[in-house]
C-alpha positions as CSV (number, residue, x, y, z in Angstrom):
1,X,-159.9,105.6,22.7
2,X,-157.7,106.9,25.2
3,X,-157.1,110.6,25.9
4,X,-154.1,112.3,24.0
5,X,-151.3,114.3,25.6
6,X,-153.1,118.0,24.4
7,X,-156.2,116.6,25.9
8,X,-154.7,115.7,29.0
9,X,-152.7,119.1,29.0
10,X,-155.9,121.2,28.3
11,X,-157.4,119.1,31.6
12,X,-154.7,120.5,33.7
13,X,-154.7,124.2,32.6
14,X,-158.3,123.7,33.5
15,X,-158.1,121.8,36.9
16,X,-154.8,124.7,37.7
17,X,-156.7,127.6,36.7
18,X,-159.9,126.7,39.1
19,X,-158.0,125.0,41.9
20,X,-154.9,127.9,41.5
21,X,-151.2,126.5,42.1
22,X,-151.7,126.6,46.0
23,X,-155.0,124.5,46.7
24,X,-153.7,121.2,44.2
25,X,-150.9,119.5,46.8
26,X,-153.6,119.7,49.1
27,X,-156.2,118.5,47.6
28,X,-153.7,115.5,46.6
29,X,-152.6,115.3,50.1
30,X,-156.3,114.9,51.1
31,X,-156.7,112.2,48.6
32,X,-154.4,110.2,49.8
33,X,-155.2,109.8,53.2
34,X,-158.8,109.3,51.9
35,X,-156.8,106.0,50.3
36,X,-154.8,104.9,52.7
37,X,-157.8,105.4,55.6
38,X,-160.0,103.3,53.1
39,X,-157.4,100.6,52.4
40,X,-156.5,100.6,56.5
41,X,-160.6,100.0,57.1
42,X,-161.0,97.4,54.7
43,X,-158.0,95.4,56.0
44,X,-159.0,95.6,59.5
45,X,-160.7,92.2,60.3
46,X,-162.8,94.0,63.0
47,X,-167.0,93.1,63.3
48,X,-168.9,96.0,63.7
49,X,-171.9,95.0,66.0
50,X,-174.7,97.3,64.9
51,X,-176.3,96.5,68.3
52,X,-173.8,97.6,70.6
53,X,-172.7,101.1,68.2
54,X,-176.8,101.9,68.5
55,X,-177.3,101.0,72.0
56,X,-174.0,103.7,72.6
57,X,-175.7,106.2,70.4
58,X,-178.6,105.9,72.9
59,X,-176.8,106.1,75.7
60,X,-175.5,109.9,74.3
61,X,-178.2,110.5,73.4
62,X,-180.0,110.8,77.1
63,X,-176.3,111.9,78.4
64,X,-176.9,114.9,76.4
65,X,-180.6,115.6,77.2
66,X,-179.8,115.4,80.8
């Protein structure tokens, strides 16, 4: 059963009232670029080598303690 147009209205008021008028483009604006970064990663053909990324976080590592 899908949700009915008072429903959906009764949702907003809701989400407006918490959020306020100011916070919900961002929010959306967020959102999106959450998308578009996920949709961007999971086209890029690019191997991760787990090998090399935690030999480099080693390598910080001692940087750091030195």
């Amino acid at each position: 059963m899908s949700p009915s147009f008072w429903q959906l209205l009764i949702v907003g008021g809701i989400i407006l009232v918490i959020f306020g008028p100011k916070r919900i483009p961002e929010i959306g604006k967020s959102l999106g670029k959450a998308i578009r970064g996920f949709k961007k990663g999971i086209s890029t053909d690019e191997e991760i080598d787990v090998a090399k990324a935690s030999n480099k976080a080693e390598e910080i590592k001692e940087a750091e303690k030195s």
